[in-house]
N, C-alpha and C positions, 0 to 999 in steps of 0.2 A: 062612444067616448074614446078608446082607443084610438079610432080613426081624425075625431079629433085633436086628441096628442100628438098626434104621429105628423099631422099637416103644422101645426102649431110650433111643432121642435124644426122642422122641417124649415119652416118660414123664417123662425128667427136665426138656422144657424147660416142662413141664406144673407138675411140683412146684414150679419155679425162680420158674414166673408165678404159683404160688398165694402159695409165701411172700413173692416181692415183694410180689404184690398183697395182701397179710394187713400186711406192713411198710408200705407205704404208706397202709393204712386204719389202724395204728395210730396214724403220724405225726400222721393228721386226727383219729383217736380221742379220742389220750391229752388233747390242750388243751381238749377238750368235758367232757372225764371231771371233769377239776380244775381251773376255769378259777375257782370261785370259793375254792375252799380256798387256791390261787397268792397271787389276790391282796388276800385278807382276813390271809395269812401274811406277804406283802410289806408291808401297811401297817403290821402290827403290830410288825416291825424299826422301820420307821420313828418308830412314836409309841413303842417302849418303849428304842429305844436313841440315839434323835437330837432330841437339845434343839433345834431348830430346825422354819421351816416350808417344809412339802414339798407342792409342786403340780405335778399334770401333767393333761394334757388325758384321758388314754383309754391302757387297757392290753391287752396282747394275749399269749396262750398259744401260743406256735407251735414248731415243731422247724426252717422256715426261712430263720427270722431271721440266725441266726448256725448255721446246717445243721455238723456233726448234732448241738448241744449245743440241749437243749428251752430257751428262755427265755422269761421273762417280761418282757417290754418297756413302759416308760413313754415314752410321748410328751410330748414338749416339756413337757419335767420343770425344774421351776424350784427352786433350795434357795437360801435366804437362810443367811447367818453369825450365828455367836454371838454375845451382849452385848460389844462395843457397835454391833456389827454389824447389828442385827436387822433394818433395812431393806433392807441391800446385800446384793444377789446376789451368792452366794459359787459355783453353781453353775448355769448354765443352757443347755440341752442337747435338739437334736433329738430321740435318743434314751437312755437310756439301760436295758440289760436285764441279767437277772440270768441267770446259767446255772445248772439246777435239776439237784441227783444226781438222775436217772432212776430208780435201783434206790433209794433210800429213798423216792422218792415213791409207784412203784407198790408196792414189800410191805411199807411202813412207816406209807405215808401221814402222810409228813412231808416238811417242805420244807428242805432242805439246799441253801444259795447257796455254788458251787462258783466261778463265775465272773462275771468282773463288765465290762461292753462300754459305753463312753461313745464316741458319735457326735456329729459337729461342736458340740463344746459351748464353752464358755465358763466356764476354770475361773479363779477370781478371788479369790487368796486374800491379803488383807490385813492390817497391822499400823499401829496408832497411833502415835503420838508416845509412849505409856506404855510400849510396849512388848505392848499388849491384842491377840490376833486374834482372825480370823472362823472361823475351824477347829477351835475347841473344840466341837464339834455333836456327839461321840461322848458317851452317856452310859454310864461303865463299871459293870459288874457289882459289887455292894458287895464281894462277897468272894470268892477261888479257889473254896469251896466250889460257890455258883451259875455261876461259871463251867465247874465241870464240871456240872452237873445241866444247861448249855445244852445242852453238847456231847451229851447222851444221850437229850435228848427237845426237842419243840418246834422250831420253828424256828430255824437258824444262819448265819453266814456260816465257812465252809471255805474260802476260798479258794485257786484253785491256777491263777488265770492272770486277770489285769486287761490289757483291751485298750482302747488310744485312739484312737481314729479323728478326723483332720483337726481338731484340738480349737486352740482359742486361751487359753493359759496366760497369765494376768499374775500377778506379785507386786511386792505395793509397798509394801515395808516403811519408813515411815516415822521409827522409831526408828532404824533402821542407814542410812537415807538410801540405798536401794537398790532400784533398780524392773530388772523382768527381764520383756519383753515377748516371748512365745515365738508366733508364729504358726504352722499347719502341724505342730502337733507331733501325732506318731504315735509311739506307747508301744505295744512288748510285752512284759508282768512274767509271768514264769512262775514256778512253785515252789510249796513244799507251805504256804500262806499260813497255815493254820488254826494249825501247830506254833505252839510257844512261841518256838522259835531256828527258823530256815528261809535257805535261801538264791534268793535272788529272781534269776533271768539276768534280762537286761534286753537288748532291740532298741528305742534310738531313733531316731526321726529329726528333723530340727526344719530347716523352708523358710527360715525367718525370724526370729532372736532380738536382740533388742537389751538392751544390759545398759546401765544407768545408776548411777553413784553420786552421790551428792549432785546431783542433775541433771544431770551431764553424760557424755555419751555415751560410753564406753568398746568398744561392740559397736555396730554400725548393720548392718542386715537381711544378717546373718549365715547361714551355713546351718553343720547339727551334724550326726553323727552318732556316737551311741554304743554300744559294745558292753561292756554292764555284767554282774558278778556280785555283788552285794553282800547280805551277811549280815544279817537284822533277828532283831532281840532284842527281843519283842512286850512282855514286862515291864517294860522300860525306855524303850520306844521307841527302842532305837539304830541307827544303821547301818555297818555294817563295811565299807568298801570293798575289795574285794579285788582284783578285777581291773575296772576302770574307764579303759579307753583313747574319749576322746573326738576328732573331728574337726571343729575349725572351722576352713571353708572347707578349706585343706591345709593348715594348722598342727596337728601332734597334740601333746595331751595323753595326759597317763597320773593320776589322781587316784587316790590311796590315802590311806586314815584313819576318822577315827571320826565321829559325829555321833548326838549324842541327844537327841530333841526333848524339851521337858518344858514343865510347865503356862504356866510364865511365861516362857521363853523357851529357850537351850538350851545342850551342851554342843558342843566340835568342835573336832575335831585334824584339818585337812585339808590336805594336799598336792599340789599339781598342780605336773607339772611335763613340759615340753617340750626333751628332752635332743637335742643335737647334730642338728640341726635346719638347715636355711638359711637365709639373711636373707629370700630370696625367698617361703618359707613363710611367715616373722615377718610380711611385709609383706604376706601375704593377708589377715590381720583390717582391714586397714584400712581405712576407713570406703569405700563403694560406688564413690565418683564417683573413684579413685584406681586402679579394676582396669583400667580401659583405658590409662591410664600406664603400669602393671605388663607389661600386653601387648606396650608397644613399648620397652621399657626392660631392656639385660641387667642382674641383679641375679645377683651373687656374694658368697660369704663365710658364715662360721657364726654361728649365735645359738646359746643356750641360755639356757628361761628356767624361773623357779621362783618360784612361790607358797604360803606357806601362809599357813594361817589357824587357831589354838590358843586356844583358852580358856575360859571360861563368858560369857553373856552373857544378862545378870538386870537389866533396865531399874532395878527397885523397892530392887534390893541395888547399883546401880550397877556393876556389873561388866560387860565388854566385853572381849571375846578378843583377840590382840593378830594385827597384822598384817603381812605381811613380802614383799618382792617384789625379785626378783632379774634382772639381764638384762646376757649379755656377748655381746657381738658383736666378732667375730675377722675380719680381711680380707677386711671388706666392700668392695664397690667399685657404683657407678652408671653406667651408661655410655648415655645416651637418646641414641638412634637415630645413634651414633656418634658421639658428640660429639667435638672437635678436642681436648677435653683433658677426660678422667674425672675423678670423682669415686673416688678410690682409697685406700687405708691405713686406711677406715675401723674404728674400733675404739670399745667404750665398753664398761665395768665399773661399772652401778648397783647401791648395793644401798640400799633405804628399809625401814624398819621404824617402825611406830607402834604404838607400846606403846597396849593396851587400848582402841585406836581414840581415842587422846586427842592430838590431832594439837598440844598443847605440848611432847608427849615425842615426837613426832616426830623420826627420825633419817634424813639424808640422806647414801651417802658416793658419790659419783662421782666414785671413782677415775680414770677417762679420758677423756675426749672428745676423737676428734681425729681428723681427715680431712686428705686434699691435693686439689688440683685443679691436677691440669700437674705443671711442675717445681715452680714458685718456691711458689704461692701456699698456704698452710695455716690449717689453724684447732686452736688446743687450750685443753681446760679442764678445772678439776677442783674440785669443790664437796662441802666437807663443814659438816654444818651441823648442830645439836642444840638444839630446841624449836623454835616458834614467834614465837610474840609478844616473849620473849624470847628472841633467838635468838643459839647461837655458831655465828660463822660464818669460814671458812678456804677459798678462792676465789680462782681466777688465770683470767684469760681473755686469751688472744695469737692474735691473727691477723693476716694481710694477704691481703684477696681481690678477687680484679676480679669486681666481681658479675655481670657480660659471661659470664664463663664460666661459673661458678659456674650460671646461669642454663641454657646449654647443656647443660651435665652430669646435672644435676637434671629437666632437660625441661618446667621449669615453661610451658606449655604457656597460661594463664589470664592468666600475669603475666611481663613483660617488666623486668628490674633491668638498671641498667648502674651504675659509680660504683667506685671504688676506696675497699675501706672498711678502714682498720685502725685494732686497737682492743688496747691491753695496759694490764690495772685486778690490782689485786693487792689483798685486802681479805681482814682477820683481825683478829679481835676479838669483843665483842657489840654486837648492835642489840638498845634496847630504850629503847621509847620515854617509856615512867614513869619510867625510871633515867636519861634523857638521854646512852643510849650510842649511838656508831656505831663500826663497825669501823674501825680503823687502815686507811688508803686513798690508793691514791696511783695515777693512770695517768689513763687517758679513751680517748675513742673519736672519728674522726674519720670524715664519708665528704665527698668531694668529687667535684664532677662527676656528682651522680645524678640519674638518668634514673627515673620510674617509669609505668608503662602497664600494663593491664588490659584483658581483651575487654570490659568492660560499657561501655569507655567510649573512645570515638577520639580524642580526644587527653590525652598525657602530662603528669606533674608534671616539670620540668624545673628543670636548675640547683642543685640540689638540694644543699643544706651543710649539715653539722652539725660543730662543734668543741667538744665539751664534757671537761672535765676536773676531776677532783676529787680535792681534798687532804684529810688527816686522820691529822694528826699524832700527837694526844693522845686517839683512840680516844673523845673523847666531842660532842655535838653542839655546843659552843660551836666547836672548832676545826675545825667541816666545811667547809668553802668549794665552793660547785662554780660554775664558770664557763660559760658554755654565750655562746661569743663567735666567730663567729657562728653564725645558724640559719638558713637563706633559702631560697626556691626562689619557681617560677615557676607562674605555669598562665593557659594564655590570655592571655599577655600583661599578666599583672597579676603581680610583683614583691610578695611576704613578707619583713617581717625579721623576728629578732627577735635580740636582747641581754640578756644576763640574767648577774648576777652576785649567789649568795646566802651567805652566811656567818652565822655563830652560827648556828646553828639553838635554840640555848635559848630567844634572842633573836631572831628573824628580820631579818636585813639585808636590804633586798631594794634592788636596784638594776636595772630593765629597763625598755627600749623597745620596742615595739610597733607597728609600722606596717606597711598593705596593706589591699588589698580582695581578695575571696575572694567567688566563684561558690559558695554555700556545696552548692546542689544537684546543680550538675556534679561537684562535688569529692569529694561523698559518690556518685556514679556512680560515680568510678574504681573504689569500694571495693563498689559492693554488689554484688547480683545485678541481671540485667535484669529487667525489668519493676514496678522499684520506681521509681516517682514523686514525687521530694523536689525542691521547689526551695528558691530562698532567695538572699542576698545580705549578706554583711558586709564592715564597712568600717571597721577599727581604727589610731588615733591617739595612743596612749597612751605616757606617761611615767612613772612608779612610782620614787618611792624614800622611804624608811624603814622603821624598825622595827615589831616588832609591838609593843614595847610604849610607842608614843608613841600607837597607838591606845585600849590595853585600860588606859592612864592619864588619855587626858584631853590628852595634850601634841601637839594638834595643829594648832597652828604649828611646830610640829617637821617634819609629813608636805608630803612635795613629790609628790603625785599630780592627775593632771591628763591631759588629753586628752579624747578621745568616742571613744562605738562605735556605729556605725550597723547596726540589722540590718531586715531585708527578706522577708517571707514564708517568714519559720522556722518548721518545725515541731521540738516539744519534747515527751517525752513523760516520765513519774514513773512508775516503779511502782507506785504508788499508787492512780495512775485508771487506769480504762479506755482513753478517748479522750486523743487529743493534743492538746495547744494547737496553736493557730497565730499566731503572733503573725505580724500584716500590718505594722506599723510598730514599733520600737523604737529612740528616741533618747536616749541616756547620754549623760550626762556627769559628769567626775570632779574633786569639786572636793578635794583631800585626804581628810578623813573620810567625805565623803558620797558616793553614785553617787544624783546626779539621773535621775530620766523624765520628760523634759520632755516627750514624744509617745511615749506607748504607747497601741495598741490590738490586743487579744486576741480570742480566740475558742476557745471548747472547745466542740465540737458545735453546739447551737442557742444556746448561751451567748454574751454576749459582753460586756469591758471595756475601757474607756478610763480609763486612772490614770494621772495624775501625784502627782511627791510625791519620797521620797528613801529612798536604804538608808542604814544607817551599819556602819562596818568591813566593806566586803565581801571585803579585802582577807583579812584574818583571818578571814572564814569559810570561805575557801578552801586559809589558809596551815594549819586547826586541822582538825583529822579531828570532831569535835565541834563544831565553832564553829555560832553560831546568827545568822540574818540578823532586823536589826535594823530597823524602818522607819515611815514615817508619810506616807500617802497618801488622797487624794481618787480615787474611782473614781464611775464613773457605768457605768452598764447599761441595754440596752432590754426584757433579759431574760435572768435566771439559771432556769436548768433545772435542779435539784439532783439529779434522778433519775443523770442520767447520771453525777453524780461519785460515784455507789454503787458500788462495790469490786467486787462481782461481773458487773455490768453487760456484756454482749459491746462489747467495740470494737477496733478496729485496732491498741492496745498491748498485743503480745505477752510483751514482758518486764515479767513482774507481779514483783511481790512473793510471798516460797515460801508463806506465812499463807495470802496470798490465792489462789494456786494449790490449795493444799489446799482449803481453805473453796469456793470452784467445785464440784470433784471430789465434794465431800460432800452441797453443798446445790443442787443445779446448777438447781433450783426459786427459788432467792432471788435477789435482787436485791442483797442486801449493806446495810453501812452506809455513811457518807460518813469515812474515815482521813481524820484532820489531821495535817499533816507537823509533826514533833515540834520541826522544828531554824527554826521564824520564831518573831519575836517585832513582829507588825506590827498598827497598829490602821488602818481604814482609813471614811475619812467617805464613806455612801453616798448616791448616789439613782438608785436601779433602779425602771425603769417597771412591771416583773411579774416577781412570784418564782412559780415551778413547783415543789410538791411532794408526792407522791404522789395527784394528783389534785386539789388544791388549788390556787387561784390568789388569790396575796395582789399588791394594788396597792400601788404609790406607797413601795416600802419607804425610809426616812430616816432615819440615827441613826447609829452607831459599831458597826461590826462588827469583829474582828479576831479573831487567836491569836497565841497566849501559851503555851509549854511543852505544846502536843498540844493544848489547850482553844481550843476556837473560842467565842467571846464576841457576842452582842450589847448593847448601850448603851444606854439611853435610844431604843430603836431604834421605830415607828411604823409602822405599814403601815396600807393599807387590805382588810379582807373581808365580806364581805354588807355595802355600804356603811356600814360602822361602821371606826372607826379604833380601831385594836388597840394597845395600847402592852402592849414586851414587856422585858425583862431576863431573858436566858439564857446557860447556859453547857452548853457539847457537848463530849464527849470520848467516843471512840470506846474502845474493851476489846478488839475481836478484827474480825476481816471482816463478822461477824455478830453483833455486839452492840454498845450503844453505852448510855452514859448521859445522862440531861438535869438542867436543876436551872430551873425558869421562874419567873417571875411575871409573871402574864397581868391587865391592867387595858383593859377595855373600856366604851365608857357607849352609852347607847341605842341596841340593836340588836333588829333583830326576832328574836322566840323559835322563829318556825317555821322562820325561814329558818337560822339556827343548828344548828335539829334536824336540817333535812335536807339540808344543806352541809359540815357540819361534824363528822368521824369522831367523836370524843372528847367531844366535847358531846352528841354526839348518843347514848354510851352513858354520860355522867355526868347525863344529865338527861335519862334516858326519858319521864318525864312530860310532858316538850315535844312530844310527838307530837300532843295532845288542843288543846295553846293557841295562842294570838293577844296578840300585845302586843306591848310595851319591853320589854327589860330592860337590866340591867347588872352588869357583872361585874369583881372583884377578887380574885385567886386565886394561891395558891402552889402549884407541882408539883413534885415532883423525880421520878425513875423511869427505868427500862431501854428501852430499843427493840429489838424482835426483829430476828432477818436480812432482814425487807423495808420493814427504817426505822419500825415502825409499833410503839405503845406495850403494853409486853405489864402489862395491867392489875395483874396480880396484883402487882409491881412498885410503882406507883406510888403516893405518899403524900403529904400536903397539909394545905391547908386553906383557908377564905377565904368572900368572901358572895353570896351574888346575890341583887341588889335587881331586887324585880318594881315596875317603877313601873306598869303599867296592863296588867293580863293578863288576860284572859280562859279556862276552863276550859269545854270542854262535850265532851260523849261521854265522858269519863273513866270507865271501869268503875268507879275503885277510890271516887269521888264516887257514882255513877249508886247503886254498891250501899249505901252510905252512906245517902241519898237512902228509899232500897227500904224499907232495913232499918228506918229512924226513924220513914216515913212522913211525912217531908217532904221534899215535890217541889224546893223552892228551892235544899234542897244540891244538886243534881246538876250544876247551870253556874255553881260560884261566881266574881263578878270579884276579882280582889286589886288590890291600890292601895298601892302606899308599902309592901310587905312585903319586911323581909331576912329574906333562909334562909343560915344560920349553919352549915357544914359542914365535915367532916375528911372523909379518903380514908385508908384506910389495910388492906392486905389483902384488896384487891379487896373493900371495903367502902364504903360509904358512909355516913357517921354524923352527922345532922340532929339538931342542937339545936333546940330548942325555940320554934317561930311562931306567933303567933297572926294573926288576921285576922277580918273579920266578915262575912257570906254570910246574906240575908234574916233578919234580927235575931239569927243566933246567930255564938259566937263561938267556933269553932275551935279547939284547942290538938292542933300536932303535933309528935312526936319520933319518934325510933326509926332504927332501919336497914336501908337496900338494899344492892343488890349491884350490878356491874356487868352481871349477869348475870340480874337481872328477879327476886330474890328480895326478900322483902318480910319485916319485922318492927317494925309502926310502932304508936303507942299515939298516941289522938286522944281530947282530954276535950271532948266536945260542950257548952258554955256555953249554957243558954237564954238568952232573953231576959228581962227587958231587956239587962241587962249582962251576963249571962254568971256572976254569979255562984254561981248554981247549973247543974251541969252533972252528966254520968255518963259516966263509961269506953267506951272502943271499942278492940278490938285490930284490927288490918289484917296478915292473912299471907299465905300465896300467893305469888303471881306479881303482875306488872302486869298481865299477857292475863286473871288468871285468880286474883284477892283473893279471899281469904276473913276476912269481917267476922263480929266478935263484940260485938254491944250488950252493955251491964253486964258485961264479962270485962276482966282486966288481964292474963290468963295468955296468951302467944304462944308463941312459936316461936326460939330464938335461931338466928340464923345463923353458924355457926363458921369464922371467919377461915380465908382461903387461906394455905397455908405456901409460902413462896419461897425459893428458895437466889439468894441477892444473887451470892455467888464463881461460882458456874459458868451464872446467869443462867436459871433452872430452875423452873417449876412444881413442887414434891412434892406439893401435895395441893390441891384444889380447894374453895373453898369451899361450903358445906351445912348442909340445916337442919337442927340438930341433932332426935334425935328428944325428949332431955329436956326436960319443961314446966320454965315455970319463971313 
């Protein structure tokens, strides 16, 4: 028996090692067997089912990769997105592999994609302003018929399980104004994917998401986790939610509804919602730097909250789902690290709805709002409110709080309040400010005694008053009044007032006083974070009374303003530019209509000015949401650098403009154009020692520069370059971050032609021919035309006309002469001089079109016409004149290139060259100019 066992174990652990060891040699087998059928079948999905382009470095056959599913893996696999996409990475990806059915590959010998593995990728999927994405890449089968002839032969995808590994998701739909930053995300989709109707389980997880609408931050580095089953309906592209419990941080969701994506945008019925729940959970979404607060602070009481989202949303048909958000909080209470009197009773009943994301039909009702702290002290309010811009609005606000406690309770931990603030405003009616409505209004608010401090900054604002109160009797802006008597506080021993009394608003009354000096740099300490470095110094004296319309008439001897403002190494910064000014000196003064500068000097990076001179009504451009500053100034410079006021430019100002935000993201290669702020109307008389621009350096600029309505203008304006003085008359206005228009006239007189050619961008591709000469010349010329995203003139664009007088040039090495020369058999054409010759030209369609010169070159006389390109193409007709006078002569055609003419003695027949076609609205090459093939 024994020796039976012994042969027995024997035997099978012999079979057990042959079929492992036969498994294990097939594992190595099977990828040698079919390593090119894999992935000669994997590219042919790609080029027959994906309108996009696909790159990866190197692909491999193995069983483990992803052990025991066989796959074929691309490395560092790159996919670009669909029109208008096709530059931007919509996928990019260490690896990504496909899992292959085993059994049809080996007795079918076809390749069937079961599954699908993306590793630390970078998926990136995008929406325009139009409503266009990057995700249309799939190209679908014309008809169900081919869609089953896929299924039965050839290569497929089947899928039945999509896994993600450590991948960074963004979407940043610009049409809905919604950017969703997922780091850390791990996805596992299981289900029979190939079906028509299928349902998908889902395992997420997500380290890191931040959700943004309209820019501002709604999630910050969030963690998720969800366990989904949702139903897809492959015909429609829909999704059914069915069971959809998600967790952020420990707030849970539950989402149920519908969603169907479609070509142009999509359908969606979706609900989330987060039932009987605690404040405490509520208060885990909130933003990062708030969870260690959360740590030492008891939070009690119940929330519930609810979200949906319903409707179609079609950019092109204007349609937009409508949006709805709900949140009540029941006997919350705050209690940080015991404080001597809680925060208790708290309660609030919101609900907001915006119809089709049209935030005029915007609806607000908050029902509750209301807390205690201690016995006495409370706070309540309740606002309902319908539309926007113009809005009904129904609003009470009552409280009386010692900010002292208030302080304790809350655990504000960063910021120190003290001050007794009560505040009872009662307001009903409409605001709208075309209609010159305000709400019926009657209350104010007052704090006295406050105290404010901040860790960024060791000492307090102190003393601290506000008493403002406002009446509004007759519900419309003539009978507003608001008082704000007084306003003061302290810092560092420097004493604020201010006094203010306004009424009519149709009309503006204004009645206020103004005086103090202000650390303007310490003061913005209290408020920033550390390590920002802002100083500065102001020192206001002002007195203000009248109306607005004793300015916007003319009646001002009527106005009694008066005073000065002294400011002191302020930095200032525009959405508009990059960098910030600095202004080192700025001295006002207010004489009624006017704000003098008697001592301003500026600086924007390497720029810098000193302007005096005047505004007019700046009163009114501050009292008007549209008001435009009016002005007339002397400025002087040692040097304007125009690069850096380029829109996309990096610099230190963070708060851009959203145009320009986007335009960065797009073009992050450009430099931009230079934005004119739409709202001056100032001309200003210069003399700057050196202007800088794109490589360019013009001396001595003198003349009237200014803007006017977004148009930047120069005057009768002069500069100096390649020592020739340039006289110019132009006008700039900008279109977008990245495009811009011009309109010039350019008059120059005796300047050398080489130095021109090789100095000078634009001349130097309007007048190729300058490469070969030596001389004077002089020029008189009209331009108008586009500027691409790095301020530089995009030819095809520009269009004109004007002369250039060659007073004494010189020609030698010129092919397009030399062959001339060749052809004729006479030596003396090849270095003709010209003398006293105008060339008579248009521009138009990246063309260039030469009226007719003559001149005379070793007793013959020249006659040339015809047209080039910006681009070196040639179509010119030259009647060679003998001698004596020229007036027998014979034909020559010139075609080709300038590198590379091709001459025709006794022929009239050329080459036309067919105009560039340009789209002026969206600022666009469509077609490039070329020589036609028809003679002619």
């Amino acid at each position: 028996m024994p020796f039976s066992f012994q042969h027995t174990a024997l035997k099978f652990l012999k079979i057990t090692g042959i079929i492992t060891a036969a498994i294990l040699l097939l594992l190595f087998l099977i990828p040698l067997l079919f390593p090119g059928k894999v992935a000669s079948e994997v590219k042919k999905i790609a080029n027959e089912r994906l309108d996009t382009k696909l790159d990866f470095t190197k692909s491999r056959l193995s069983f483990f990769t992803h052990f025991p599913s066989l796959t074929v893996s691309l490395d560092d696999l790159s996919m670009t997105g669909s029109a208008p996409f096709g530059n931007d990475t919509l996928i990019k990806a260490e690896q990504v592999a496909f899992g292959i059915n085993l059994k049809r590959l080996i007795f079918d010998n076809e390749v069937k994609i079961n599954k699908l593995y993306i590793s630390k990728a970078l998926i990136n999927v995008m929406v325009n302003q139009k409503g266009q994405a990057n995700y249309n890449i799939y190209i679908a089968p014309e008809d169900k018929k081919n869609q089953k002839e896929d299924a039965e032969e050839g290569t497929a995808l089947r899928l039945e399980r999509i896994d993600l590994e450590d991948c960074h998701v963004k979407y940043n739909d610009r049409s809905a104004k919604i950017l969703i930053d997922a780091k850390g995300f791990n996805y596992i989709g299981k289900g029979n994917l190939s079906e028509d109707i299928f349902d998908l389980n889902t395992d997420a997880k997500i380290d890191s998401v931040d959700f943004y609408y309209n820019r501002t931050a709604y999630l910050r580095k969030k963690e998720v986790r969800a366990d989904l089953i949702t139903r897809i309906n492959t015909h429609a592209l829909s999704f059914i939610l069915q069971k959809n419990e998600l967790k952020i941080n420990k707030l849970p969701l539950k989402f149920t509804g519908l969603l169907t994506i479609l070509r142009d945008g999509y359908k969606i019925n979706i609900k989330a919602a987060s039932e009987k729940t605690t404040l405490k959970d509520l208060f885990s979404v909130m933003p990062p730097e708030y969870l260690t607060w959360m740590n030492e602070t008891e939070i009690s009481g119940n929330s519930d909250l609810l979200f949906t989202f319903k409707g179609d949303y079609n950019v092109a048909k204007k349609l937009k789902p409508d949006l709805a958000f709900n949140l009540k909080i029941e006997k919350g209470a705050i209690n940080y690290q015991n404080a001597p009197a809680p925060l208790t009773d708290f309660q609030m009943n919101l609900n907001a709805i915006m119809p089709s994301l049209d935030i005029e039909k915007l609806l607000i009702n908050l029902n509750t709002l209301k807390f205690k702290v201690g016995e006495k002290d409370y706070f309540t309010a309740y606002l309902h409110s319908k539309g926007f811009t113009e809005m009904d609005v129904n609003a009470s606000v009552k409280g009386a709080l010692d900010l002292a406690t208030v302080d304790a309770a809350l655990g504000l931990t960063s910021l120190e309040l003290k001050g007794i603030l009560k505040t009872n405003l009662q307001a009903r009616g409409t605001f709208s400010t075309t209609k010159k409505l305000f709400p019926k209004t009657i209350g104010g608010i007052s704090l006295r005694n406050g105290w404010l401090k901040t860790e960024s900054y060791p000492n307090p604002i102190t003393d601290i008053t506000l008493v403002a109160n406002v009446l509004n009797k007759a519900g419309t802006f003539k009978d507003l009044i608001v008082s704000v008597a007084p306003a003061s506080f302290a810092f560092e021993g420097n004493p604020v007032y201010v006094n203010a009394t306004l009424s009519d608003f149709s009309d503006l009354a204004y009645n206020a006083k103004v005086k103090g000096e202000l650390n303007v740099g310490r003061i913005y300490k209290v408020f920033s974070r550390k390590g920002v470095d802002i100083t500065g110094y102001a020192k206001a004296d002002l007195s203000l009374k009248g109306k607005q319309s004793y300015a916007t008439n003319g009646q001002y001897d009527k106005l009694d303003n008066k005073g000065t403002i002294i400011l002191k190494n302020i930095k200032a910064t525009s959405e508009l530019f990059p960098k910030a000014f600095f202004i080192k000196q700025g001295n006002f003064r207010f004489q009624n209509e006017k704000m003098w500068f008697e001592k301003f000097d500026a600086s924007y990076g390497k720029s810098d000015f000193a302007i005096n001179g005047y505004l007019l009504n700046t009163i009114n451009y501050f009292l008007e949401s549209n008001g435009t500053l009016s002005g007339d100034f002397n400025m002087k410079s040692k040097l304007i650098n125009v690069d850096e006021f380029m829109a996309l430019k990096q610099g230190e100002n963070k708060d851009r403009n959203i145009d320009v935000e986007y335009a960065k993201e797009d073009h992050p290669k450009m430099s931009g154009v230079v934005i004119i702020p739409k709202n001056l109307n100032v001309g200003l008389k210069t003399n700057v020692d050196k202007v800088e621009y794109n490589g360019l350096v013009f001396n001595k600029l003198a003349g009237k520069v200014g803007i006017t309505k977004g148009n930047f203008y120069l005057e009768k304006t002069t500069f100096n370059i390649i020592d020739c003085l340039l006289g110019i008359d132009a006008n700039y206005k900008d279109e977008s971050p990245t495009s811009a228009h011009f309109d010039a006239h350019f008059t120059a007189k005796d300047f050398s032609v080489q130095r021109a050619y090789k100095e000078i961008p634009m001349f130097h591709n309007m007048v190729s021919a300058a490469e070969k000469a030596q001389g004077i010349i002089s020029v008189d010329y009209n331009i108008k035309g586009d500027l691409n995203g790095n301020m530089g003139p995009i030819y095809e664009s520009l269009e004109g006309g004007g002369i250039l007088n060659l007073r004494d040039v010189q020609v030698k090495g010129m092919k397009l002469f030399d062959g001339i020369s060749s052809q004729t058999g006479q030596k003396g054409l090849s270095n003709p001089d010209m003398k006293g010759i105008e060339i008579v030209s248009t521009i138009d369609n990246n063309l260039i079109h030469i009226e007719p010169f003559t001149f005379t070159v070793a007793g013959f006389k020249p006659t040339i016409k015809g047209t080039t390109s910006f681009d070196g193409l040639l179509d010119l007709r030259m009647r060679l004149g003998l001698p004596l006078f020229g007036l027998i002569g014979f034909p020559i055609v010139i075609t080709g290139t300038h590198d590379d003419p091709k001459i025709k003695i006794f022929s009239k027949t050329g080459q036309k060259i067919n105009d560039a076609v340009y789209d002026e609205k969206n600022n666009k090459v469509i077609k490039e100019e070329k020589v036609s093939k028809r003679k002619r």
